[in-house]
C-alpha positions in Angstrom: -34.1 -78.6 -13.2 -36.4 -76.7 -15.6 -35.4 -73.4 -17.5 -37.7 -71.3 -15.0 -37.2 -72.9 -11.8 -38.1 -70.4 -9.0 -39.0 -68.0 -11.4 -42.6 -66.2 -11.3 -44.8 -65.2 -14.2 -48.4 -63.5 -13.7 -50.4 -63.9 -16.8 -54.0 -62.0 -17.2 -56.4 -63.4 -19.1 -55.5 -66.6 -17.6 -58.8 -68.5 -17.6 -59.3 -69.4 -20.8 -57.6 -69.0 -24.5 -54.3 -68.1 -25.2 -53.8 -67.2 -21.4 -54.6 -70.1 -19.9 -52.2 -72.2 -22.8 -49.1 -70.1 -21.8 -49.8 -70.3 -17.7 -49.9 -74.4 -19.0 -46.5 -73.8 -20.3 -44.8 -71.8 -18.2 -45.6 -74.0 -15.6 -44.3 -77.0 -17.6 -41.1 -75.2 -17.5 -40.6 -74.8 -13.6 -42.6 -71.5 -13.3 -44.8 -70.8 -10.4 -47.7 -69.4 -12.0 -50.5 -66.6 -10.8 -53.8 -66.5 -12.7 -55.7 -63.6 -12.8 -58.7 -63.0 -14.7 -62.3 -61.6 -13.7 -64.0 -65.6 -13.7 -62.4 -66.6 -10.5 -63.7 -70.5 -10.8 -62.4 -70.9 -14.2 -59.0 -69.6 -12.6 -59.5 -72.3 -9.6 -59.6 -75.1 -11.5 -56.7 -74.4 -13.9 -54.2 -73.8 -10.6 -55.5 -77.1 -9.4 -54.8 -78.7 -13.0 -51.8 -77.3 -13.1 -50.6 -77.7 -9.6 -51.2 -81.4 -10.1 -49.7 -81.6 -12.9 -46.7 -80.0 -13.1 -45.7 -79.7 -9.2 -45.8 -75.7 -9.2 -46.9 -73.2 -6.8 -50.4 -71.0 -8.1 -51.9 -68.5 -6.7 -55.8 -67.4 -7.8 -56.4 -63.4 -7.5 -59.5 -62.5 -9.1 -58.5 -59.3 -11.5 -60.4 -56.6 -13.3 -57.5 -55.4 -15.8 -59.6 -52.1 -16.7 -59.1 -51.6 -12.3 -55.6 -49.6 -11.6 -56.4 -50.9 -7.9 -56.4 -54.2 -8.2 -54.0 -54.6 -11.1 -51.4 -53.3 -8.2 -53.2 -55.8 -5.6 -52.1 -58.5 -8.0 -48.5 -57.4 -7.9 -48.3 -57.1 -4.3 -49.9 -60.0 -4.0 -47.4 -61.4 -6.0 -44.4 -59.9 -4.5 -45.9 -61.4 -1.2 -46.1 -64.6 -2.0 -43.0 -65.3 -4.0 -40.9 -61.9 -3.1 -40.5 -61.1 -7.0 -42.2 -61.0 -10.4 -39.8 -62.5 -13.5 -42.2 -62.6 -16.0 -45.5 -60.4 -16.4 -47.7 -61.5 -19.1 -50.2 -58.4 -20.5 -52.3 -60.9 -22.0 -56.0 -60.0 -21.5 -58.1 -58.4 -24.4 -61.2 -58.0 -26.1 -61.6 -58.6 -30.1 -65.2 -56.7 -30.8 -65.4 -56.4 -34.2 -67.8 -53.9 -36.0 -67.9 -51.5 -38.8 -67.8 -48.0 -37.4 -71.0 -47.1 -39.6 -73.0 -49.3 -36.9 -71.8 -47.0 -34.1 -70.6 -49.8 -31.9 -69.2 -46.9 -29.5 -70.0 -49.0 -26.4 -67.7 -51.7 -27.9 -65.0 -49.4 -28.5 -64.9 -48.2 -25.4 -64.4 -51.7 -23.6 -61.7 -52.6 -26.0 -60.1 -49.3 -25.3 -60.3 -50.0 -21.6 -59.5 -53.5 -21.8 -56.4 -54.0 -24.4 -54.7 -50.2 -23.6 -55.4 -49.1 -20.3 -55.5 -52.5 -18.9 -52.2 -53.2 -20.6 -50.9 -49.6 -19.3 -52.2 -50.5 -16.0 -50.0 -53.5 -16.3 -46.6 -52.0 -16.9 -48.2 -49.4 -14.2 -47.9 -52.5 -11.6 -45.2 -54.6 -12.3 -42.1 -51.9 -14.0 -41.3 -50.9 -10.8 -40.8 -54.2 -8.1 -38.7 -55.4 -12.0 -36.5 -52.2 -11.7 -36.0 -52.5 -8.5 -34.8 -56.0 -9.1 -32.9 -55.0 -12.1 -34.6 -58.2 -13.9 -37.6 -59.2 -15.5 -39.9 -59.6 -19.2 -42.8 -58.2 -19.6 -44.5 -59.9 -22.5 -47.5 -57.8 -24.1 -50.2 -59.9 -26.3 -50.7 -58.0 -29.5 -51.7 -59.4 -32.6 -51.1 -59.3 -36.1 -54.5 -56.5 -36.4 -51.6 -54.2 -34.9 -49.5 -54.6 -38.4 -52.7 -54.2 -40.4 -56.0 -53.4 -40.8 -58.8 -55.1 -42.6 -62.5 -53.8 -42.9 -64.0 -54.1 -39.0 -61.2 -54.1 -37.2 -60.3 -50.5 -37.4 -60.8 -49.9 -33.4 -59.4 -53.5 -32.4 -56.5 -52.5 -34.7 -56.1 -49.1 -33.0 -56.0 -50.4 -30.1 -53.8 -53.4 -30.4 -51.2 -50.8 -32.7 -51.5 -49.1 -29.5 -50.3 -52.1 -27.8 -46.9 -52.9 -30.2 -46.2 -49.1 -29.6 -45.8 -49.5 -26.2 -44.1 -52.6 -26.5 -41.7 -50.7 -28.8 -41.3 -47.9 -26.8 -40.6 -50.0 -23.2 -37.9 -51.7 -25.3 -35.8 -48.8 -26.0 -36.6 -47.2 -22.6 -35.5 -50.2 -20.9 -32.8 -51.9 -22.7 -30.3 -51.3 -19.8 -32.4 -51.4 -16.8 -32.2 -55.8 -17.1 -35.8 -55.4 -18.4 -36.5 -57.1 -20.9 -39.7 -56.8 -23.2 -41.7 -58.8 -26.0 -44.3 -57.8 -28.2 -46.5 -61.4 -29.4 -48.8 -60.7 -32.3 -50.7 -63.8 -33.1 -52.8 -64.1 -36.1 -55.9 -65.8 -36.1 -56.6 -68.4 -33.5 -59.1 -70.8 -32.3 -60.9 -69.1 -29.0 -63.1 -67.7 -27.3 -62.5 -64.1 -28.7 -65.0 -64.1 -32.1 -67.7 -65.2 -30.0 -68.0 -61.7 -28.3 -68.9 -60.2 -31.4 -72.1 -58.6 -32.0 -71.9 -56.9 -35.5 -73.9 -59.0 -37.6 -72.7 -57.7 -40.8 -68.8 -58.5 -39.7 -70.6 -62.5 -38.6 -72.0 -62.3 -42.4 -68.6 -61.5 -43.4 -67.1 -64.4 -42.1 -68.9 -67.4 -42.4 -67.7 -68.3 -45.5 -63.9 -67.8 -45.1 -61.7 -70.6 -45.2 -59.3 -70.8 -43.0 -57.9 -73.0 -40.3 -56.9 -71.0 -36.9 -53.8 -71.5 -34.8 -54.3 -73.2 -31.4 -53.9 -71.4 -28.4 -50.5 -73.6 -27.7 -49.0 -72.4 -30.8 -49.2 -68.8 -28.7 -47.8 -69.9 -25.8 -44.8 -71.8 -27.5 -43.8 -68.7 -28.7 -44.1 -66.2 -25.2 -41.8 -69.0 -23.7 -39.2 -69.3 -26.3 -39.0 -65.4 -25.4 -38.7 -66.1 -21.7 -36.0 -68.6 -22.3 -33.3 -67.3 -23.8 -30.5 -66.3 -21.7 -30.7 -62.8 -20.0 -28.5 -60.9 -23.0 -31.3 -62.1 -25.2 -34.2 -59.7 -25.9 -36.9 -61.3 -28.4 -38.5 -57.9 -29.0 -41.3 -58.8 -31.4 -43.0 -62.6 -32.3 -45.7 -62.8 -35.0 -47.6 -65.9 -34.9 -49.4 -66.5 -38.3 -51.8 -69.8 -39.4 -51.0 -71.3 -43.0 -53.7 -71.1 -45.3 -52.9 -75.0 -46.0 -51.5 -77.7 -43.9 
């Protein structure tokens, strides 16, 4: 038997990136998996991949994190299906760098909506059905812009700060309600994320940088060495950082 037989993990963000690596290896570990993310295809084919592949049940609910309402759907949904949630992974976010001089305000507000509130809506869904089963890890996807900030990433880093505060907080709230809670700051890694950015000056900025990024595995290794450990275990924070050399 795998470490999370009949266990249940919900991870946002799930179709591509980091999301879709740690669904992949929670499911490789015994969990059932449900995928949620707003591109609902992308989400089909990875339940079918990973269905075949590691003998799992999946579940497909098309999500809008930044939607209180169907955050909740996703947990009943959930609760239906599989009559509990062990592991909820707050994984969805948006990386829109720009310097605040070019008024990106749009931007900021989607990353506001996206890596707070849809992180808030989260714990909003899934705290409850895990106190009420006196078990559970909520694992919330920071990143190492929420230990410091560098020039353009002074909103992202607010709002991924944001992110490890919470995270910080839930852990003292809940360290005897059998909730446990993690806090994952990767540093740079290889997806999607950078191509969403429209400032040109930060795109300037980082052509010539030299640097090879993590791979979106190296992220979900780390979530499930957190979901592992025995109950009396609480891996509070995990930062994932690329070598300037290999």
């Amino acid at each position: 038997m795998t470490t999370l037989s009949n266990k249940t993990a919900i991870v946002t963000g799930a179709s591509s990136g980091i999301g879709k690596a740690i669904a992949k290896n929670l499911a490789d570990e015994g969990a059932n998996v449900v995928l949620a993310a707003r591109r609902s295809e992308k989400l089909k084919e990875l339940a079918e991949e990973v269905h075949s592949e590691y003998g799992v049940q999946t579940n497909v609910i098309e999500t809008d994190v930044t939607k209180r309402e169907e955050m909740e759907n996703l947990v009943q949904q959930t609760v239906e299906q599989f009559g509990s949630i062990d592991i909820f992974v707050n994984n969805a976010g948006v990386m829109l760098l720009s310097f605040l001089k070019n008024d990106h305000v749009d931007e900021w507000e989607q990353m506001v909506d996206v890596n707070i509130k849809g992180v808030l809506f989260g714990i909003h869904a899934a705290l409850p059905e895990m106190l009420k089963q006196e078990t559970g890890h909520i694992i919330n996807v920071s990143s190492v812009a929420g230990h410091e900030v560098f020039p353009s990433s002074t909103v992202y880093s607010a709002t991924k700060y944001a992110v490890r505060a919470l995270s910080m907080g839930m852990e003292k709230e809940l360290s005897n309600s059998g909730v446990r809670v993690t806090n994952v700051s990767p540093g740079a890694v290889d997806t999607e994320l950078t191509d969403h950015i429209t400032d040109g000056e930060v795109l300037d900025m980082f052509k010539d940088r030299k640097m090879e990024p993590l791979e979106a595995e190296d992220i979900a290794r780390s979530v499930t060495y957190a979901v592992t450990q025995p109950s009396y275990v609480n891996v509070n924070e995990v930062i994932v950082r690329p070598m300037h050399k290999r």
